[in-house]
C-alpha positions as CSV (number, residue, x, y, z in Angstrom):
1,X,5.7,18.3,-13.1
2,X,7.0,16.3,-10.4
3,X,4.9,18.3,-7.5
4,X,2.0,17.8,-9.9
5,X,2.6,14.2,-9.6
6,X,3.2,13.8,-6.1
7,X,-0.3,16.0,-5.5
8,X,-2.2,14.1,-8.0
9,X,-0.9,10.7,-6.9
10,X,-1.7,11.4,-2.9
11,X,-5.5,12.8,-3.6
12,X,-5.9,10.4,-5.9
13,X,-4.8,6.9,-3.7
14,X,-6.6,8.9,-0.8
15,X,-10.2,8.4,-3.1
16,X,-9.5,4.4,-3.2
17,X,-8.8,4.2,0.4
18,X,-12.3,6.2,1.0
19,X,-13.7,4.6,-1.9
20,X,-12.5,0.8,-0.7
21,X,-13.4,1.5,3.1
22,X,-16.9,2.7,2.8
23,X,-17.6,-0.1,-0.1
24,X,-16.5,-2.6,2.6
25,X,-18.3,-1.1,5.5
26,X,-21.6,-1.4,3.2
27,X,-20.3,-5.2,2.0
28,X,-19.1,-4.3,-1.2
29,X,-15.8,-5.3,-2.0
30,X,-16.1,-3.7,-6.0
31,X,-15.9,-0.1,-5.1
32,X,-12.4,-0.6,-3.5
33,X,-11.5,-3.1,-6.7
34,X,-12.8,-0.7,-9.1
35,X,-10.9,2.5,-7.7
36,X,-8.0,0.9,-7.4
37,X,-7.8,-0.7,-10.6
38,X,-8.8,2.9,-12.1
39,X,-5.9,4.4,-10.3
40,X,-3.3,1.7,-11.1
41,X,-3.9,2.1,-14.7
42,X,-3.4,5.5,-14.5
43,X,0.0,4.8,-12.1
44,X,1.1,3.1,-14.6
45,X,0.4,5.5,-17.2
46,X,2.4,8.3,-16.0
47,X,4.7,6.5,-14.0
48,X,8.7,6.5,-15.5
49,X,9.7,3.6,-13.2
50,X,6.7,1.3,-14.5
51,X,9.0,-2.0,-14.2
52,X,10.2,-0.7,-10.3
53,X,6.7,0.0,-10.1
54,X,5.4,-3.1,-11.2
55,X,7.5,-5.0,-8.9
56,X,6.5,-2.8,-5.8
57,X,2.8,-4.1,-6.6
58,X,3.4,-7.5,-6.7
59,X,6.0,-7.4,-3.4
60,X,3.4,-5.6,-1.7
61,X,0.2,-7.9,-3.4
62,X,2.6,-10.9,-1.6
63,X,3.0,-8.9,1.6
64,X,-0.5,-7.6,2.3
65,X,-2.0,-11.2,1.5
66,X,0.6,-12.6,4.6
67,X,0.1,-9.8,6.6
68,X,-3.8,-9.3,6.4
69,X,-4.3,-13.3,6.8
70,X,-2.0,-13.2,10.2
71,X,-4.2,-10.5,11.5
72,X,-7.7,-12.6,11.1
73,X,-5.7,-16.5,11.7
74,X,-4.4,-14.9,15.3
75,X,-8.2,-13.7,15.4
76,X,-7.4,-10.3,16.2
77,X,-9.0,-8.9,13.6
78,X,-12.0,-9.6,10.8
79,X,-12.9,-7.5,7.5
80,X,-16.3,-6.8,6.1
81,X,-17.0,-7.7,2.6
82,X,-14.6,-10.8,2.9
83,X,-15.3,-11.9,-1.2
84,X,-12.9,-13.7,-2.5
85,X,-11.5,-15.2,1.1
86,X,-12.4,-14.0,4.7
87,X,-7.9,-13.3,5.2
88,X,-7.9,-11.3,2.0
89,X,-10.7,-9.7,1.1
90,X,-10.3,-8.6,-2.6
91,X,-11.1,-4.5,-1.2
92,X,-7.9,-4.8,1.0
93,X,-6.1,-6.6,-1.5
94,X,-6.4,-4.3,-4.3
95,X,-5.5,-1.1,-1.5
96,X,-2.4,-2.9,-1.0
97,X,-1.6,-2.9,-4.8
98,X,-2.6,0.4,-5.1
99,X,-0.5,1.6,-2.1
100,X,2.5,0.2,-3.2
101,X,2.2,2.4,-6.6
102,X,2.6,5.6,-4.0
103,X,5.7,4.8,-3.1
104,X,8.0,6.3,-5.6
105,X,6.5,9.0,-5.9
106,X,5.2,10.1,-2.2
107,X,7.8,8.5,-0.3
108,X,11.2,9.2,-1.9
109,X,12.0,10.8,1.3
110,X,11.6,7.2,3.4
111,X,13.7,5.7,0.4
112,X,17.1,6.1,2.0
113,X,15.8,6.4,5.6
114,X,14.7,2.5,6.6
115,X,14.1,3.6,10.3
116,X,12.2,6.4,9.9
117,X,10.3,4.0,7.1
118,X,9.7,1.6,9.8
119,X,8.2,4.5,12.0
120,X,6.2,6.1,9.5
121,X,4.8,3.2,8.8
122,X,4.4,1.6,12.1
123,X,2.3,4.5,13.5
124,X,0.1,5.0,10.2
125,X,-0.5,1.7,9.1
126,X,-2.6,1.4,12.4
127,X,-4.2,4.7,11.7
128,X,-5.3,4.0,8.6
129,X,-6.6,0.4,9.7
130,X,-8.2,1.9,13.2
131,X,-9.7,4.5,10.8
132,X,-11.8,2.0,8.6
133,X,-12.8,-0.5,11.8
134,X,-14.3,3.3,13.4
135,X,-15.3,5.4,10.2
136,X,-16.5,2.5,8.1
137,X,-16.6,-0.7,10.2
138,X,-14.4,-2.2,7.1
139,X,-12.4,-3.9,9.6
140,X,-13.2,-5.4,13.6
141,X,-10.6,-5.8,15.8
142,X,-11.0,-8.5,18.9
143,X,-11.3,-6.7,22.1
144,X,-8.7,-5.6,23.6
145,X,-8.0,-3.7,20.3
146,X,-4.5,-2.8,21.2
147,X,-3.6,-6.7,20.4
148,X,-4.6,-5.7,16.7
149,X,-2.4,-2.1,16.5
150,X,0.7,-4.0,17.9
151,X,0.3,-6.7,15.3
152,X,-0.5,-3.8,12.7
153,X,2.6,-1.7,13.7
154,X,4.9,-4.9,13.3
155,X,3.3,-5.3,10.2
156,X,3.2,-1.6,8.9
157,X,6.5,-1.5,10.6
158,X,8.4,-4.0,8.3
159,X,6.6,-3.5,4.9
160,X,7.5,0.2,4.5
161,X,11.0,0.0,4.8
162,X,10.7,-3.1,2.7
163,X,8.9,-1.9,-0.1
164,X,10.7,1.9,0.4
165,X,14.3,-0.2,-0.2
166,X,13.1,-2.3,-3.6
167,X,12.3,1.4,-4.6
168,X,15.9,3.4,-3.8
169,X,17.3,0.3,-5.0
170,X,14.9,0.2,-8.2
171,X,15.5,3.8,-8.9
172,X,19.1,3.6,-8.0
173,X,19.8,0.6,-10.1
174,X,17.5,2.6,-13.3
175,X,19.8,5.6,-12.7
176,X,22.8,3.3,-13.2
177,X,21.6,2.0,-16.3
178,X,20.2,5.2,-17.9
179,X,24.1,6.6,-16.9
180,X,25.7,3.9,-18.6
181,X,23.5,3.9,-21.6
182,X,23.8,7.5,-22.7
183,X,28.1,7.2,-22.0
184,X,27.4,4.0,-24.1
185,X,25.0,5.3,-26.9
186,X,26.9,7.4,-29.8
């Protein structure tokens, strides 16, 4: 069941990204809203950790809206389909929510591992950004563009291992309690 989950959960958040991008790149910011409102609901469905998970969304909802808005207020960068606010266009917002429900479980690998975190996400946070500015033109960098990827790699760099620690911690904490619980329970 679990490699179910971790298959369903990639191919699944891979549709919102596609689906968000190329609704941005045409100025629609509902396509990306809509898939990744579909696939939260289901997240949250099957998910065991909803709580942890819950948390990850809204730590990552607070960190994409920073992150995103320091990337057009330094000018390095501008997104397409900019509804509700030019810094956090409700299409990147609602990817950010949605990414943060892949953590647990794609990334348990990265939970315990904060530098590797930091590297995994510091080279494809970029790549998924450079990606949608060249695929989809959902995002424009300033010239020179690597401005933009050294600000995105900081970024990317700090919110994996940030938001890969809530979720050790989450699970590890979860674990704890389930332990003491069934020692507890008759």
């Amino acid at each position: 069941m679990g490699g179910m989950n971790f298959w369903a959960t990639l191919v699944a958040y891979q549709a919102v990204w596609f689906v968000a991008v190329m609704g941005a790149g045409r100025g629609l910011a509902w396509p990306g809203v809509a898939g990744a409102l579909l696939f939260m609901a289901w997240r949250f469905g099957v998910s065991k950790a909803r709580t942890l998970e819950g948390r990850l969304v809204g730590i990552a909802l607070a960190v994409g809206l920073l992150f995103d808005a320091v990337l057009v207020w330094t000018r390095v960068a501008s997104y397409a389909a900019p509804w509700p606010w030019p810094e956090a266009p409700a299409w990147l917002t609602a990817l950010w929510m949605a990414f943060a429900l892949t953590i647990v479980p794609l990334f348990g690998y990265l939970h315990a591992r904060p530098w590797l975190a930091a590297l995994f996400g510091a080279v494809g946070g970029p790549i998924a950004y450079l990606g949608a500015a060249r695929g989809w033109q959902a995002v424009e960098f300033a010239r020179p563009e690597w401005r933009a990827l050294a600000l995105l790699a900081i970024e990317w760099g700090v919110a994996m291992p940030l938001l890969c620690s809530m979720a050790r911690h989450g699970l590890l904490a979860g674990s704890a309690a389930v332990s003491v619980g069934h020692r507890v329970a008759p």
